[in-house]
C-alpha positions as CSV (number, residue, x, y, z in Angstrom):
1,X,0.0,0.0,0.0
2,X,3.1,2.3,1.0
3,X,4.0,1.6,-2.8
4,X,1.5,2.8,-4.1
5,X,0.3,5.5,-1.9
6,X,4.0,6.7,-3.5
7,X,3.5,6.4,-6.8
8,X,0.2,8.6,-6.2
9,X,1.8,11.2,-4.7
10,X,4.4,11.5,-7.6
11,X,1.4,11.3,-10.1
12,X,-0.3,14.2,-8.1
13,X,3.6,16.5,-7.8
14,X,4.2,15.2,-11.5
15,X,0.4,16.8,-12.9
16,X,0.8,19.5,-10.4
17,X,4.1,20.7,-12.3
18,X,2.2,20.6,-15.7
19,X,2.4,24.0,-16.9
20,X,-0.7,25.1,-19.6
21,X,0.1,27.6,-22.5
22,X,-2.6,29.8,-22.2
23,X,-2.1,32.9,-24.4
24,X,-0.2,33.6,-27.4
25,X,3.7,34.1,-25.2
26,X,2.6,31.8,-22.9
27,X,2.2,31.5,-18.9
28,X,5.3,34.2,-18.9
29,X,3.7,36.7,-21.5
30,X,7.3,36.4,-22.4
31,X,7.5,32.9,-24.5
32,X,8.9,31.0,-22.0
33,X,7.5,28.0,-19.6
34,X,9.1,26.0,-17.4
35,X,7.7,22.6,-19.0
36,X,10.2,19.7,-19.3
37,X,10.2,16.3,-20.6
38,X,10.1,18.1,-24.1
39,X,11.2,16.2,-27.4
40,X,14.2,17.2,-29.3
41,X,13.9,15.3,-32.3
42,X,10.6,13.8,-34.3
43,X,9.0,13.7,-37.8
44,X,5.7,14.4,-38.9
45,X,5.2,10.5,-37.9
46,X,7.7,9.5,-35.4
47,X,7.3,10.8,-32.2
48,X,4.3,12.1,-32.5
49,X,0.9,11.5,-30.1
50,X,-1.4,12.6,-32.7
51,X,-2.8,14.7,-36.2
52,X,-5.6,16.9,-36.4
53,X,-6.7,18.5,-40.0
54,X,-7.9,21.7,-39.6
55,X,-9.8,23.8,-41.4
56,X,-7.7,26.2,-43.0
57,X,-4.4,28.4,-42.5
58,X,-4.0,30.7,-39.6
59,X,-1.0,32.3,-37.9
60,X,-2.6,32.0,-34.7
61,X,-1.0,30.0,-32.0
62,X,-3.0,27.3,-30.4
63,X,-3.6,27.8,-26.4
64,X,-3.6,24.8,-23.9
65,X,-5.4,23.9,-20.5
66,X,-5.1,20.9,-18.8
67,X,-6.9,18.8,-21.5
68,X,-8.3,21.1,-23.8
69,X,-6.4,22.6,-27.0
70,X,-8.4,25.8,-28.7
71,X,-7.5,26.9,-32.3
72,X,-9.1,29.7,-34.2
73,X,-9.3,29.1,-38.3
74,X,-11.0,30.2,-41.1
75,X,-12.8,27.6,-43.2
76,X,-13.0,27.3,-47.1
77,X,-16.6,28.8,-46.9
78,X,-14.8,32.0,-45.3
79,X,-16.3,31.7,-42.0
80,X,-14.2,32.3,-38.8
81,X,-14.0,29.2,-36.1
82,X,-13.1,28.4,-33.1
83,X,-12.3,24.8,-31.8
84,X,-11.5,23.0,-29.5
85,X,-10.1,19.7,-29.4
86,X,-9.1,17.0,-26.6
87,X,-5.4,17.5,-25.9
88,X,-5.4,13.6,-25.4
89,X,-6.8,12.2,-28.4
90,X,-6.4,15.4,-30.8
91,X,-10.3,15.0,-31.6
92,X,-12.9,17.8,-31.9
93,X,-15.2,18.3,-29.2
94,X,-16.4,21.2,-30.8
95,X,-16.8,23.8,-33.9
96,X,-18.4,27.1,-33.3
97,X,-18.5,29.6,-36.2
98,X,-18.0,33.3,-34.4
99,X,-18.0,35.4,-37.7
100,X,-18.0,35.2,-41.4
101,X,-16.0,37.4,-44.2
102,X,-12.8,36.0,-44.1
103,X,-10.2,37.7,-46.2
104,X,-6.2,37.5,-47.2
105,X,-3.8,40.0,-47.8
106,X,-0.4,38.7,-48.4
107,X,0.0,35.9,-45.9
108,X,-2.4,37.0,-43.0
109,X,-6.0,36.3,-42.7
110,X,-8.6,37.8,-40.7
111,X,-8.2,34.8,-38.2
112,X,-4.8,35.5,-36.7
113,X,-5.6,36.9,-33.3
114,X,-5.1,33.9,-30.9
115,X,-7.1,32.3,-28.4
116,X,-6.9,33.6,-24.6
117,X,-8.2,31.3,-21.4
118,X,-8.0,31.3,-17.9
119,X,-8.8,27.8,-17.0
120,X,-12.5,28.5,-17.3
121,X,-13.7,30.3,-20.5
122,X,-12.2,30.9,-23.6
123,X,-12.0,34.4,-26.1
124,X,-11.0,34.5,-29.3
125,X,-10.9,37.9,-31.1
126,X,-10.9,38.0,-35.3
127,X,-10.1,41.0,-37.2
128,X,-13.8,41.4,-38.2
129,X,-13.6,42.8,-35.0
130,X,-15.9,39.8,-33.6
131,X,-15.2,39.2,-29.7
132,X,-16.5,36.4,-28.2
133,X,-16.3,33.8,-24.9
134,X,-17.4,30.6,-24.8
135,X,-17.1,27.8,-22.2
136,X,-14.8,24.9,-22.3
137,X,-18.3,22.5,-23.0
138,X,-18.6,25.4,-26.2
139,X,-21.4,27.3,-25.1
140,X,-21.0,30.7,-25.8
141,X,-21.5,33.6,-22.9
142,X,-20.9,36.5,-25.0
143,X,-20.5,38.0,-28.4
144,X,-19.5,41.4,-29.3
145,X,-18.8,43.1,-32.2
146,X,-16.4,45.8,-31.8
147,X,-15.9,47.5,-35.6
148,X,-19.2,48.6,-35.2
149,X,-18.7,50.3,-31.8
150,X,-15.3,51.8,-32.7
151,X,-15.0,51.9,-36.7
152,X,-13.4,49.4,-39.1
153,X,-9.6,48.2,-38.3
154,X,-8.0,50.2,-40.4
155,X,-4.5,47.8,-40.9
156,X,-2.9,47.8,-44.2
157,X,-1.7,43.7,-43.5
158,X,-5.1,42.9,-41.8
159,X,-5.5,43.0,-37.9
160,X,-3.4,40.5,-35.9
161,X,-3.0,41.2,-32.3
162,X,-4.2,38.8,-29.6
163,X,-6.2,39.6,-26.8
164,X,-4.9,39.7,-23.2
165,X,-5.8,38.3,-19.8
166,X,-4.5,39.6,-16.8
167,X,-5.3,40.1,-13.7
168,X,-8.9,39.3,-13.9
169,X,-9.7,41.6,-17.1
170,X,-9.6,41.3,-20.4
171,X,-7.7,43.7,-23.0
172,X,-7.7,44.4,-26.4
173,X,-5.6,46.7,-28.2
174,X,-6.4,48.4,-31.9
175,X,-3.5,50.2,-33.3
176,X,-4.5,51.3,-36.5
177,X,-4.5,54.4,-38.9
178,X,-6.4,57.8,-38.3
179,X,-10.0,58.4,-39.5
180,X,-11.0,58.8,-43.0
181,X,-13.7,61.4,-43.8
182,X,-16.1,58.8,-45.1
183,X,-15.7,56.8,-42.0
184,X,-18.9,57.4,-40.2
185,X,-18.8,54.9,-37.6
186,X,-20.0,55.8,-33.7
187,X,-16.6,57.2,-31.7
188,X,-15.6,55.6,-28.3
189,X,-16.7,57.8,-25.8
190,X,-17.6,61.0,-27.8
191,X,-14.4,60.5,-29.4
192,X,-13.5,60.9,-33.3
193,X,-13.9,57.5,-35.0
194,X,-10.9,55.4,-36.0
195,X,-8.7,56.4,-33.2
196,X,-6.3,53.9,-32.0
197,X,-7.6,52.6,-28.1
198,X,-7.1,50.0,-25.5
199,X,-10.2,48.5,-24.1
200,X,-10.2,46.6,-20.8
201,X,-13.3,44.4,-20.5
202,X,-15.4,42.1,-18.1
203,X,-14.0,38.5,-19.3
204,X,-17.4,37.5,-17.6
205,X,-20.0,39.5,-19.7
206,X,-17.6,41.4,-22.1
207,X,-18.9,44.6,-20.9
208,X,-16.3,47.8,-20.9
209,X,-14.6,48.4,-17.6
210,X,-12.6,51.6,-19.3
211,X,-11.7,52.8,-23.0
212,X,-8.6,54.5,-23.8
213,X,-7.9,56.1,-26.7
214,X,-4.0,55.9,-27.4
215,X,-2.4,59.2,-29.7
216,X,0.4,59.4,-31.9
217,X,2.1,61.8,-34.0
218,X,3.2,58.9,-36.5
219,X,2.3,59.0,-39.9
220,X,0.7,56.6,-42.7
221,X,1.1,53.4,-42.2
222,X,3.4,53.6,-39.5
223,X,0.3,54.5,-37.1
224,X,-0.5,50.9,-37.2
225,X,0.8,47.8,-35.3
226,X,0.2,43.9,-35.0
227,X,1.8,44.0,-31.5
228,X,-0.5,42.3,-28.3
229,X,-0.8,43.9,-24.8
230,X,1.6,42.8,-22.7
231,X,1.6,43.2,-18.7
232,X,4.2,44.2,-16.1
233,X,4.6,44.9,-12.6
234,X,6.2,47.7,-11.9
235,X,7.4,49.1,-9.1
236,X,4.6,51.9,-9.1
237,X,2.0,49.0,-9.3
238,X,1.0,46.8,-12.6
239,X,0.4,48.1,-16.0
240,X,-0.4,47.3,-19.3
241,X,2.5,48.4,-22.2
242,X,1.4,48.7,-25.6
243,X,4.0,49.3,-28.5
244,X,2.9,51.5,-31.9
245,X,2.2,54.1,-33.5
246,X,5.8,54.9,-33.1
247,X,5.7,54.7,-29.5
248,X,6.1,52.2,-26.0
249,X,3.2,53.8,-23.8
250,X,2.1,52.2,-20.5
251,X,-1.3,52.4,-18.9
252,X,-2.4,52.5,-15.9
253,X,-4.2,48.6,-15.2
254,X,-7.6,49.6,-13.2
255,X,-8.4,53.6,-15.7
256,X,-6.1,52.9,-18.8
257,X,-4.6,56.1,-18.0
258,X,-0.8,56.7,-20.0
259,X,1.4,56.9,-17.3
260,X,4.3,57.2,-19.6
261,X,5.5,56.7,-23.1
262,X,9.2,56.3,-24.6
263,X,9.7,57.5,-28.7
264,X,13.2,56.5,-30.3
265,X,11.3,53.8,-32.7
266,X,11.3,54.6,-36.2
267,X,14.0,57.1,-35.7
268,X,13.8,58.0,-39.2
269,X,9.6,58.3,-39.0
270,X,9.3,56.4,-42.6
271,X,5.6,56.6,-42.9
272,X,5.0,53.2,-44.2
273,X,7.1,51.1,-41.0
274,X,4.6,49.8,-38.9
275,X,5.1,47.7,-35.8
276,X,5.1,44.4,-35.9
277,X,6.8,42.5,-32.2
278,X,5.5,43.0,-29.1
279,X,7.3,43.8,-25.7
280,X,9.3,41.6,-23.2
281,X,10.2,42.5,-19.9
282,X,13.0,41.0,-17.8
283,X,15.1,42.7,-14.5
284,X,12.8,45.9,-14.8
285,X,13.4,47.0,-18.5
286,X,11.5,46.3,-21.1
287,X,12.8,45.3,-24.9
288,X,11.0,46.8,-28.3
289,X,12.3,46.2,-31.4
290,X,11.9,48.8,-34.0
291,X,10.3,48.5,-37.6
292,X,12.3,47.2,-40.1
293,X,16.0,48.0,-39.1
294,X,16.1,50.0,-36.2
295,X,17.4,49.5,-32.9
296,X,15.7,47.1,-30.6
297,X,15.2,49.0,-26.8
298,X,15.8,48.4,-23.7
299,X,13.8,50.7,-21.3
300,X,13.5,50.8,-17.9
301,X,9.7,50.8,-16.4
302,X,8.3,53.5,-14.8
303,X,8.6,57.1,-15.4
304,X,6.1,59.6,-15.8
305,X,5.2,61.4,-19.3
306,X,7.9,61.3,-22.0
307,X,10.5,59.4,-21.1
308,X,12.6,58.8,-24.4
309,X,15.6,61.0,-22.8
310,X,16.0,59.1,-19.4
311,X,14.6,55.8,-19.5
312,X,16.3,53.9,-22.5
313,X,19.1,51.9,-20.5
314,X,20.7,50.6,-23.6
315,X,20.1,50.0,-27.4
316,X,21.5,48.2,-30.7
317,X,21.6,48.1,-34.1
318,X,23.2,45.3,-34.7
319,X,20.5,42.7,-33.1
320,X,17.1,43.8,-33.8
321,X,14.0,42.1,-35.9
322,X,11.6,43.4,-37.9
323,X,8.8,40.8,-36.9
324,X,9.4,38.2,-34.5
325,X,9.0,39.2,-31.1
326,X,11.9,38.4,-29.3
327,X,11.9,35.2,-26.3
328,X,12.9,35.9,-21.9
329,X,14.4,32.7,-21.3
330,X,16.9,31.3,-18.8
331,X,17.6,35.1,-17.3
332,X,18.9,35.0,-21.3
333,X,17.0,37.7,-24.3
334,X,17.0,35.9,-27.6
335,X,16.7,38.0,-30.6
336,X,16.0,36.1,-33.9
337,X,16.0,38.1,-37.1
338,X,14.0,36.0,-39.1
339,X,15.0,37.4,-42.7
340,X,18.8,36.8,-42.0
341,X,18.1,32.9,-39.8
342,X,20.1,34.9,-36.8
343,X,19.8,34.3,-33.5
344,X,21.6,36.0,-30.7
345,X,21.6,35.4,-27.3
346,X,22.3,38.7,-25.3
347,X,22.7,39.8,-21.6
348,X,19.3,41.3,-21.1
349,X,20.5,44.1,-18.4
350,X,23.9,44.9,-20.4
351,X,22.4,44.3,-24.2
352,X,26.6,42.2,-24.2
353,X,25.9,39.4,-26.7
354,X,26.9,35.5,-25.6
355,X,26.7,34.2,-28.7
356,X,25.2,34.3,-32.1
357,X,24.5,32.0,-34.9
358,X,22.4,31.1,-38.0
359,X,20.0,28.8,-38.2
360,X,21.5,26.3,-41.3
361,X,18.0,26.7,-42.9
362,X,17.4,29.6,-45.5
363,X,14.2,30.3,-45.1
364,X,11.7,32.9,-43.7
365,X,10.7,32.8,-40.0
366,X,8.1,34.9,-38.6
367,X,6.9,32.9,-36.1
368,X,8.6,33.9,-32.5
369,X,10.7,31.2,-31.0
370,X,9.7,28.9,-27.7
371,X,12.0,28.5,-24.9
372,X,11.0,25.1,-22.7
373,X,13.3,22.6,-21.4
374,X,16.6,24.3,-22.1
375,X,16.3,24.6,-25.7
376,X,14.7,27.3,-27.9
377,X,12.1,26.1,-30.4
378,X,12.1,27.5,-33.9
379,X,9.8,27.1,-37.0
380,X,10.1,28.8,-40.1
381,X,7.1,29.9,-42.6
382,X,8.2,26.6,-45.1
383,X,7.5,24.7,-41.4
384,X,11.1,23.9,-40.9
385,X,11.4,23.2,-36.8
386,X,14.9,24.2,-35.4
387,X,15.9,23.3,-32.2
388,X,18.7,25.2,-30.8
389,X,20.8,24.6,-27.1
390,X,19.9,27.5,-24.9
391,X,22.5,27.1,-22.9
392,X,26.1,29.0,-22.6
393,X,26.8,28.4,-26.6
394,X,25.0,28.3,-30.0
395,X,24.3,24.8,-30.9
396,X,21.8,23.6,-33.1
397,X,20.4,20.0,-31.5
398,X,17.4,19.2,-34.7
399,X,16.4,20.3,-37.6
400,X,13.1,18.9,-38.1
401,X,11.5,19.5,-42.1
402,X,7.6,19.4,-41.7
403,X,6.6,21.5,-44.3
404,X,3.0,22.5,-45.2
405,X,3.6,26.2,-45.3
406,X,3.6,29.1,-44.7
407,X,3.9,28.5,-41.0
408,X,3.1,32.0,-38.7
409,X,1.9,30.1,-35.5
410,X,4.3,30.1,-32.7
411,X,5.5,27.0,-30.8
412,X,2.6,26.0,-27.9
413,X,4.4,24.1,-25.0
414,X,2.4,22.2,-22.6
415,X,1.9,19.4,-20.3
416,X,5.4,17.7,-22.1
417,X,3.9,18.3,-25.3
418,X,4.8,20.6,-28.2
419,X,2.1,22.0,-30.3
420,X,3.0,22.8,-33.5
421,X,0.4,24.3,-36.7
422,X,1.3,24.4,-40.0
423,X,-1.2,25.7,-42.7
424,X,-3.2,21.9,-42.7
425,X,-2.4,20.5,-39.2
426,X,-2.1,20.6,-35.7
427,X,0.6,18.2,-34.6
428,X,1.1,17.3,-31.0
429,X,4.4,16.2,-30.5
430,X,5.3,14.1,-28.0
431,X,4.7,11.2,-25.6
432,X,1.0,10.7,-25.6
């Protein structure tokens, strides 16, 4: 009885230390977990607990509790889904259709916001502008429709951010471009329509807890931005940090009120370089990458008004990226450029690098990199996995070919199981 009273307990510490991915960067909002037991190497057949088809192409990243798995897609008919699936078995519990219209422009969709859940409900955000919950049994609680209270998403590439949960609430950024005079859509709180705003909701009923409209003196395209909310707790209390329009702005978590903002993206304020990466924090400073070449940022929180003079601690040219949003992992800041296969591992309070190497595959990668289990996991858009060492030096362990592309979906790590979508599949990899 002792013997098994023993192997119940480690059963029990073993699930307890089961980490679940629940939003696009993870448990960290930084795209780190601590998960283990992690493969290095597989195929699309070896190694792999199971296949599920889905229902067409999406960069969204797929988010994982306990034994649910929730993707959003469009299908052929140009509807946008939600579904979940059994984490166990890969099979669909459910399909719910949340909007319809789905269009393309270049390699986005109007279904690459992804997924959010807190254990309890799930919301999944399209760029129809269609919010929604539903429960993990599929019944929907809620269902709002937010072009029509704020204006169309006015996003050259097509709306991408995900929604955010934190801290009980629910937020959703728009960074777009500024109204045009035959937009006559109602305005946020007496506001003109087509402003850029953060909106902190009720996850219960999806009802407004504040609205913030968020300014900028950027220009054309470079108002807009595919960057998700990201949270951090300051020394002044927590807040939410937003990065567009030119600009890294914080706001206060319980009014949305900008407590301070930091400029010094888009140094040369091209009108047409948008922001793609979201923030990471790490040791109180917080990394942005610029658009296209410019520096990636590293500015200390807090502040008060503009603090573009006093609060950047240190910045670089030399390791920045356009569109992946760089990885906190192992007290390490990874940067990969994804048009050059480059990735550098830097001291995060210093900006020193460690080491740097490519990748060995020449291809694309906008998907941001996974760091679990020591290693940093990689996928480019041709759905080439690489698994590089993230320990003291660069070291490439696998290079797994999977293919179906493009691939835009970041890694998913949970319960010692990689999730990985390509444009036709969800692959859990790993022991079943």
């Amino acid at each position: 009885m002792k013997r098994y009273a023993w192997l119940a307990g480690l059963a029990l510490a073993l699930a307890a230390r089961a980490e679940n991915w629940p939003q696009w960067r993870g448990p960290r909002f930084n795209g780190s977990t601590p998960e283990t037991g992690l493969p290095v190497e597989w195929s699309k057949t070896n190694n792999v607990a199971w296949t599920a088809p889905l229902p067409g192409y999406s960069g969204a990243t797929p988010a994982v509790w306990g034994d649910s798995v929730f993707v959003s897609s469009p299908d052929p008919q140009r509807n946008l889904l939600l579904v979940g699936l059994d984490r166990k078995t890969g099979q669909t519990r459910w399909q719910k259709t949340v909007a319809a219209g789905d269009r393309e422009q270049g390699r986005n969709n109007m279904a690459s916001p992804s997924p959010v859940t807190d254990g309890q409900s799930v919301f999944i955000f399209f760029a129809t502008g269609d919010l929604a919950a539903f429960d993990f049994s599929g019944q929907e609680l809620w269902h709002r429709q937010l072009a029509k209270d704020y204006g169309r998403f006015n996003i050259q590439w097509i709306y991408g951010s995900s929604p955010l949960l934190y801290q009980g609430k629910l937020f959703v950024e728009v960074i777009r471009s500024r109204p045009r005079r035959d937009d006559s859509a109602p305005a946020p709180e007496g506001k003109l329509a087509q402003e850029s705003f953060l909106l902190c909701l009720d996850p219960a009923t999806g009802t407004n807890l504040w609205s913030h409209i968020r300014s900028t003196d950027a220009q054309a395209e470079s108002q807009e931005a595919y960057s998700t909310p990201i949270p951090s707790e300051s020394a002044g209390g927590p807040e939410i940090l937003v990065v567009g329009g030119n600009y890294l702005t914080a706001h206060a978590i319980g009014t949305g009120e900008e407590l301070w903002r930091c400029g010094g993206l888009n140094v040369r304020n091209e009108r047409s370089w948008r922001i793609v990466p979201s923030p990471v924090i790490a040791h109180g400073l917080i990394f942005v990458c610029g658009p296209k070449r410019d520096p990636l940022l590293a500015v200390k929180d807090g502040g008060k008004g503009l603090v573009t003079e006093t609060h950047i601690a240190w910045q670089s040219s030399e390791f920045t990226s356009d569109c992946v949003t760089p990885l906190v992992y192992l007290d390490k800041l990874f940067v990969l450029d994804g048009d050059r296969q480059t990735l550098t591992c830097l001291d995060p309070q210093t900006g020193e690098k460690r080491w740097q190497g490519n990748l060995g595959v020449r291809e694309i990668f906008r998907a941001s990199p996974t760091g679990a289990d020591g290693r940093i996991y990689c996928v480019s858009e041709n759905g080439t996995v690489v698994v590089v060492d993230a320990g003291a030096a660069f070291k490439v362990l696998a290079t797994i070919p999977m293919g179906e592309g493009p691939v835009r979906a970041s890694i998913a790590a949970a319960h010692g199981q990689l999730f990985i979508r390509t444009a036709s599949h969800l692959y859990c990899v790993g022991k079943p």
